[in-house]
N, C-alpha and C positions, 0 to 999 in steps of 0.2 A: 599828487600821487604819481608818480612812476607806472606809465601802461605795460601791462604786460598782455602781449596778443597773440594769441592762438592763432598762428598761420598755416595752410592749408599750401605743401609745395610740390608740385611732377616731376618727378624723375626725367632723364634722356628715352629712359627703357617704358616709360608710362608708368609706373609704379607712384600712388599719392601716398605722401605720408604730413604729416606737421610738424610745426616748432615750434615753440616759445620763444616770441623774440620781446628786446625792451622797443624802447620806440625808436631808440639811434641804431633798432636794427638788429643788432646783434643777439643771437639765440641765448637762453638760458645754459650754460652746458650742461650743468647736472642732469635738468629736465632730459635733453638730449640722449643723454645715456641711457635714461631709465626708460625712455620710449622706445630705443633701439631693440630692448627685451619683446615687446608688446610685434615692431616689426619683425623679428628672428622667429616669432611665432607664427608669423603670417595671419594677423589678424586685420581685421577689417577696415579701410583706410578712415571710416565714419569711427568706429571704434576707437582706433588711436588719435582723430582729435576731436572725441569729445574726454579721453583723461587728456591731454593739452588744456583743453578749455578747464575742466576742473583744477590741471594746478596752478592754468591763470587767475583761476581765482582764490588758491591759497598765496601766489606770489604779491597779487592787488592788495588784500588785505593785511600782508605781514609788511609791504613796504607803506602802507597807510599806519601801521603801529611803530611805523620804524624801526624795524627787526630787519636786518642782514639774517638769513637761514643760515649762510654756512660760516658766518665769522662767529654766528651764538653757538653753534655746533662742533667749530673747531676750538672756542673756548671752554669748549666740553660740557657744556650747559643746552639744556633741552627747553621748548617751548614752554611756555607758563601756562597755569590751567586758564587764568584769564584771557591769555592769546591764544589758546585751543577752542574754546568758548566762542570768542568773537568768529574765526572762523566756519564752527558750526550755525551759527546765526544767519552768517553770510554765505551760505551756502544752500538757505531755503529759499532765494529769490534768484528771480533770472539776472543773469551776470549784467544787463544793461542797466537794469534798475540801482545799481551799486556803483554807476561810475560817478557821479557823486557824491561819493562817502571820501573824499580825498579829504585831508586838513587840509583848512586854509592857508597856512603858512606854516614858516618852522619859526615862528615868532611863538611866546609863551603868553601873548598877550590876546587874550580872547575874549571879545564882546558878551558878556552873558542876556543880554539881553536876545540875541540873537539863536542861543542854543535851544529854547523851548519850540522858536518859530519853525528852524531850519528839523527838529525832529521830528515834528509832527506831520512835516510836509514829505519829508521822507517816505513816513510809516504809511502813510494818505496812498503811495504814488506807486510806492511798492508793491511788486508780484508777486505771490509764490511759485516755483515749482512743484512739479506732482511731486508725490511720495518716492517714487520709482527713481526720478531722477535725482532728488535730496537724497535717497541712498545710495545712490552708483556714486555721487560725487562723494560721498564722505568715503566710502569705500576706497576709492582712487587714492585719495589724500591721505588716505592711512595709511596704505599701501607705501606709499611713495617716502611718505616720514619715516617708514621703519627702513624704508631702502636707504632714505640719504643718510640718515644716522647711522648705521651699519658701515655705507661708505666713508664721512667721515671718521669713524670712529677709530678704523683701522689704521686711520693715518697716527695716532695717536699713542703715547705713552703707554704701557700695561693698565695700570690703575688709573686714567683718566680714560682709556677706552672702555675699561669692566664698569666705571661709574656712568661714564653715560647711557651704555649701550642696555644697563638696569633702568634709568632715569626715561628713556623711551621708550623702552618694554611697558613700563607701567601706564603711560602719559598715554599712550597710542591707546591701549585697552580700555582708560576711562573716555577715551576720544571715539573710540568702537561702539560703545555703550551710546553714544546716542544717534546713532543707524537705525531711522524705523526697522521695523516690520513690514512688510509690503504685503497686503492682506490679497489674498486669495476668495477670501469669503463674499466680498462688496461685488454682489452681479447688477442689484437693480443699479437700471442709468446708464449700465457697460453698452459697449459698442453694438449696435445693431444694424443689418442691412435695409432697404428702402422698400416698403410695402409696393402690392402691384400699381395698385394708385400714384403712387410718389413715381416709382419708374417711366409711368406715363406720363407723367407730368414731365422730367426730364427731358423723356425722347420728342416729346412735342414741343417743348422751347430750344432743342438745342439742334433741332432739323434746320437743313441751310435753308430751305424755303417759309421757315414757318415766319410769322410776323412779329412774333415777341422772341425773336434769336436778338441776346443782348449784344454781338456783333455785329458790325457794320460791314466790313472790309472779307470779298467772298472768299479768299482763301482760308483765312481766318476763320470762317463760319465753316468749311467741309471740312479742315484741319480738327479743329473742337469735336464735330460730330462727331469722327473718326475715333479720338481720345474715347468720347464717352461710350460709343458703339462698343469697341474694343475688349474696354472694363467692363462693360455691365456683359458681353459674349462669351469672353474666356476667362474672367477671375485673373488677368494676371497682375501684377501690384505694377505701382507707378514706374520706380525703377526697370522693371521688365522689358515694361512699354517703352519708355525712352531709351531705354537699351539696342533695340530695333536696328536692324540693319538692312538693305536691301536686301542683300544675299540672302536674307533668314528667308523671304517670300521666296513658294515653292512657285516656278513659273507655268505650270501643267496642271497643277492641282489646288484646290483650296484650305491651303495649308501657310502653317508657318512655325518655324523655330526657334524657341528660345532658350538662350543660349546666356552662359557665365562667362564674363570677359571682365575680369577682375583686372582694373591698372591698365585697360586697353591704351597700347599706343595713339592708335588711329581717332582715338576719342579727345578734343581739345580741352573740354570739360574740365573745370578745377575740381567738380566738385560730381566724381561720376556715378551716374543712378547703374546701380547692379542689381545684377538677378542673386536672388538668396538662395532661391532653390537649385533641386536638379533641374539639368537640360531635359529638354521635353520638345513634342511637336504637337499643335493643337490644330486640329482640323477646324475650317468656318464655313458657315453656311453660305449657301448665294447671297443672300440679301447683304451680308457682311462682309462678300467677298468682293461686292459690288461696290460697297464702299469705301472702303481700302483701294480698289482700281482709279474711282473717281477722284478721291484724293492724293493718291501717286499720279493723277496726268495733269492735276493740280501744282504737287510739287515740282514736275520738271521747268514748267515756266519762271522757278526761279533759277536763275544761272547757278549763283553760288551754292544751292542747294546739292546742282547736281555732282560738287565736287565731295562732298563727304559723304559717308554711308549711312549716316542713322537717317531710320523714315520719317519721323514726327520732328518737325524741323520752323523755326521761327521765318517773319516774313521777311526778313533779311538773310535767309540761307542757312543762320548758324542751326547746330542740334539743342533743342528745345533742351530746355532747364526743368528742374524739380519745383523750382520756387514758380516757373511760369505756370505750370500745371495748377500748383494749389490757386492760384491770383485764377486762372480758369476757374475753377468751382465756387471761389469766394464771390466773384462778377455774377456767377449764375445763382446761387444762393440769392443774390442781391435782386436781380432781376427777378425771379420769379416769387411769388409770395406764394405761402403755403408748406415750400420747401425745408427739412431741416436744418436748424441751423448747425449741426452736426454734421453737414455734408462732403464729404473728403473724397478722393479718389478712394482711398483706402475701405469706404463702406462700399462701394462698388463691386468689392472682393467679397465683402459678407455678403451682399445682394446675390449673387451669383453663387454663393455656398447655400445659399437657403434655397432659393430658385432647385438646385439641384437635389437636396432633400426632399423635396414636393416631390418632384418626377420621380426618382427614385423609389418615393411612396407605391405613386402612382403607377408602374410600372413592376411594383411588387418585387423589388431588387434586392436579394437578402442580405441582411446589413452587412456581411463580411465583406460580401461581393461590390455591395456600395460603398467602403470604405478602401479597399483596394483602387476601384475608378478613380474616387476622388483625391487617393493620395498622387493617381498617376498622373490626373489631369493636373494638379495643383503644384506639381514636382517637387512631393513632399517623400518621403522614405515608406516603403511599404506596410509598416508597423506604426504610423504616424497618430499620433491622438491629436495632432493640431487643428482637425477641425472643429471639436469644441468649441473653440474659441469665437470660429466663425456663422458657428451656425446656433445662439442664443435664440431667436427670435422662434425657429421652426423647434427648436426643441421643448421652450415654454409654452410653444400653441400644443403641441401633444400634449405635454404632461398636462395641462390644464383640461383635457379633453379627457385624460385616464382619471384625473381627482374627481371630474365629473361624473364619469360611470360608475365610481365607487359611490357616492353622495348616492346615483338613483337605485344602488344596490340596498340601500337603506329608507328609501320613502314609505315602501309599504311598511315596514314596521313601524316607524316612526309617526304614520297616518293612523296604526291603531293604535300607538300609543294616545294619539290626542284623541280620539273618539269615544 
């Protein structure tokens, strides 16, 4: 089969976008164009190449059927429901799991013995994606068929562009039809933050002095604390964090800035963690600020460090990656028993959304006022409903605490019922 790969490229000006290339290189062009829309929007450089990724994997599968897209297109003929099919299929598992679906050969000559072993071992081996992402990908791919056919089509005769451009109308809407539903309803098992217990359990493995830190190497151990210190203090999400710059530290105060640097120059990153939200400033406590100091006199010992700007930085100088962070809590995960196996920087965010509901309680903060704080702190929009999401955990302990008052608003009846 013919690769086709989702690449990930920087501009001179910092600006990332991707391509579709085959393997000798050379980009898809069509693909090309229709991503240029995606960039003229100014959308998100992760956003534009996860549709890349998705129509690598309509391009993988139509060159494993042996479909040319734009020679069936310019012979005015639209996909078959059997080749629409296939790529719905192949579009519930993760794209890696599919790199061996290639034919064997372009010979017509196939072992049948072989096809029962090699299917089951497939279906055995195979992943699925969540629901979320099997609909954004078929989404994309619909998308893009109605675009490329529109684009051929125009090159085309009168009545061989009216026949197609009906022949993909159609084909595309039965291809639509099989786009879950992405349920809204399913909360049990959804994302929760880390009880008081589990947070201690954290801060007491992940301290450079403690004796179960699964690090060995001291940079490394004050570096980590600092990550985890960070998230569980200010809720800001991973990308925030590696986003980090010296300048952001306020040098007077204990403070720091964070800041949206979409396609930063300065940033060597192929693949650069951004802040989603608004700019904001979050103040830190001594104990936090103490840490952050101790790990900044940490990082100037490395030379190479001190020539770029991000704070959270690898022990070779360069700015710490996205993928190093998660391999961070996967290690600690691993290390500590007890721990969820759910544990992401990303609950670190709801940790510190619930944490703040408590006090909030506690402090008798009234909810307007408390939702206002939280959208500031969180650099969310003033009007923001987004904490719902993160704060599951404090909101099932009330309700579960008001179903109870009604329940004892009913015992004494219920006591002379049975008497």
């Amino acid at each position: 089969m013919t690769k086709f790969l989702a690449q990930r490229i920087t501009f001179r000006n910092g600006e990332r976008h991707s391509l579709l290339q085959r393997v000798n290189g050379l980009p898809v062009h069509e693909v090309t164009l229709y991503l240029g829309k995606y960039r003229n929007k100014g959308r998100a450089a992760n956003t534009i190449h996860f549709v890349c990724s998705s129509l690598g994997l309509l391009y993988r599968e139509l060159d494993a059927a042996g479909v040319d897209l734009l020679e069936r297109l310019a012979a005015g003929q639209f996909l078959t429901a059997p080749e629409l099919d296939r790529i719905v299929t192949a579009a519930r598992y993760r794209s890696e799991d599919l790199e061996g679906e290639s034919t064997e050969s372009k010979t017509n000559v196939i072992d049948i013995r072989r096809i029962g072993i090699r299917r089951n071992q497939q279906q055995a081996e195979r992943q699925p994606v969540d629901a979320q992402t099997y609909a954004s990908r078929l989404r994309y791919i619909a998308d893009y068929l109605t675009y490329i056919s529109s684009y051929v089509a125009s090159t085309l005769p009168r009545d061989a562009r009216r026949d197609l451009e009906a022949d993909a109308a159609r084909a595309v809407t039965a291809f639509r039809e099989h786009i879950p539903e992405v349920s809204r309803r399913a909360k049990l098992g959804a994302r929760t933050g880390l009880s008081l217990e589990e947070q201690n359990q954290v801060l007491s493995a992940v301290h450079p002095a403690s004796p179960d830190n699964p690090w060995v190497r001291g940079f490394v151990r004050e570096r980590n604390w600092l990550v985890v210190v960070l998230l569980l203090a200010t809720g800001m999400r991973r990308g925030e964090l590696l986003g980090l710059q010296i300048g952001d530290i306020h040098t007077n105060q204990p403070k720091l800035n964070i800041l949206r640097r979409a396609d930063a120059k300065e940033d060597s990153r192929t693949i650069q963690p951004n802040t989603k939200t608004y700019d904001r400033t979050v103040e830190l406590s001594p104990s936090v600020m103490r840490a952050l100091q101790a790990y900044l006199r940490a990082r100037r010992s490395i030379k190479a460090a001190r020539a770029i700007p991000q704070v959270i930085v690898s022990e070779d100088g360069n700015a710490l990656s996205s993928q190093a962070v998660d391999k961070l809590f996967k290690e600690l995960r691993a290390a500590v028993p007890g721990l969820p196996v759910t544990l992401t920087s990303h609950v670190m965010r709801h940790t510190w959304n619930e944490r703040f509901s408590e006090q909030a309680e506690a402090m008798n903060l009234p909810e307007v006022a408390e939702q206002r704080a939280r959208n500031s702190q969180q650099g969310w929009s003033e009007t923001s409903n987004t904490a719902a999401v993160y704060t599951r955990r404090h909101t099932d302990k009330k309700g579960r605490e008001l179903a109870l008052k009604l329940q004892e608003q009913m015992d004494e009846k219920l006591r002379d019922d049975t008497e």
